[in-house]
C-alpha positions in Angstrom: -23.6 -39.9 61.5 -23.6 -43.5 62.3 -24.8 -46.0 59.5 -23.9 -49.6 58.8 -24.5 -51.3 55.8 -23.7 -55.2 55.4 -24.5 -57.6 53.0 -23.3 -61.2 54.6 -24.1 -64.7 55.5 -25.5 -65.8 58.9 -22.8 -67.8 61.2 -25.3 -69.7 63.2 -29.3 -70.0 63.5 -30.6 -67.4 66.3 -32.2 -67.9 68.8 -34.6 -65.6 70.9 -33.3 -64.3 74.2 -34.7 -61.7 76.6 -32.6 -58.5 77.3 -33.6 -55.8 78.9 -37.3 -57.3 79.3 -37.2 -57.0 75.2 -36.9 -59.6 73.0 -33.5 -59.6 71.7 -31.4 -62.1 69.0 -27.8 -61.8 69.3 -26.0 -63.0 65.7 -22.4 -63.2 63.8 -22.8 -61.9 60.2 -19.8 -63.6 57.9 -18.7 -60.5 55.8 -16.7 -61.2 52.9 -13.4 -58.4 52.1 -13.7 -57.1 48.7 -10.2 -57.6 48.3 -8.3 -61.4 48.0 -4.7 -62.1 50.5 -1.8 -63.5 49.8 -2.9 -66.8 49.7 -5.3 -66.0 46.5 -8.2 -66.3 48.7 -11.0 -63.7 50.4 -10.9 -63.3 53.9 -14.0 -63.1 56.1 -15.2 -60.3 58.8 -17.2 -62.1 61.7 -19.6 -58.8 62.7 -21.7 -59.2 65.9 -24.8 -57.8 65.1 -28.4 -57.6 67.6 -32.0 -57.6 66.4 -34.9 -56.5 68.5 -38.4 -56.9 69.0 -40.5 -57.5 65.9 -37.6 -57.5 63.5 -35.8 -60.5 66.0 -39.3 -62.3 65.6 -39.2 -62.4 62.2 -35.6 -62.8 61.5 -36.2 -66.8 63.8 -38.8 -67.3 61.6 -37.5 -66.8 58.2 -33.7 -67.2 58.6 -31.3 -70.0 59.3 -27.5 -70.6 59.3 -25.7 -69.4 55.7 -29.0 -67.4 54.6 -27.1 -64.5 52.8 -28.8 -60.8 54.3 -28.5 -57.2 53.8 -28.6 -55.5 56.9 -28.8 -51.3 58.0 -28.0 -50.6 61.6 -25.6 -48.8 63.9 -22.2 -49.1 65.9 -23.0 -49.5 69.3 -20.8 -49.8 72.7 -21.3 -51.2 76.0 -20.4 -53.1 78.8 -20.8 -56.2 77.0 -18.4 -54.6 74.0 -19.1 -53.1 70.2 -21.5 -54.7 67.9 -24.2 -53.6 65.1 -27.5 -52.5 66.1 -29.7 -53.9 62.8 -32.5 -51.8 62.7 -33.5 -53.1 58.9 -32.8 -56.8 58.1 -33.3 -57.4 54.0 -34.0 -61.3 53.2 -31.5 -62.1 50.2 -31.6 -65.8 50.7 -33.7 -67.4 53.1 -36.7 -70.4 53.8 -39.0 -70.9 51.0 -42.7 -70.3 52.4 -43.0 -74.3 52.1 -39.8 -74.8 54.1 -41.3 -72.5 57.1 -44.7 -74.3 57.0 -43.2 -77.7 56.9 -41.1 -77.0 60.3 -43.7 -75.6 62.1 -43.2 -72.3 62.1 -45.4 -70.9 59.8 
């Protein structure tokens, strides 16, 4: 079986690309280790995840840079390397409805 679940923050706004005549959004997810290092502090996972289609849409929409998400998805390899496959994207932090309207994206 091969599930992913993450809960992390978003390293950079995404952006809508096309891949494979699809629309696709490539993203880092910031994943904080349950555990603290030497130094007293937690380290952070940087995850490359991809979003497709509809659930890409959305995610440009109502996400930006540091908005804290729960993602389910998959491990997936190819020629481009390994990354997460997010087939459910859960909103934990994100735009308020005002905040989307007001930039034009509403």
């Amino acid at each position: 079986m091969n599930n992913v679940v993450l809960v992390g923050h978003l390293a950079q706004d995404l952006e809508i690309n096309e891949q494979e005549n699809k629309k696709c959004v490539e993203l880092l997810l910031e994943v904080n280790r349950p555990f603290k290092n030497a130094e007293g502090t937690y380290d952070i996972d940087i995850i490359p995840c991809r979003l497709w289609e509809g659930i890409a849409i959305n995610a440009t929409i109502c996400c930006k840079k540091g908005d804290t998400v729960g993602i389910k998805g998959r491990i997936q390899s190819d020629e481009k390397g390994t990354y997460v496959v997010i087939e459910r994207l859960s909103f934990l932090s994100t735009k308020k409805p005002s905040e989307v309207k007001e930039n034009g994206r509403n």
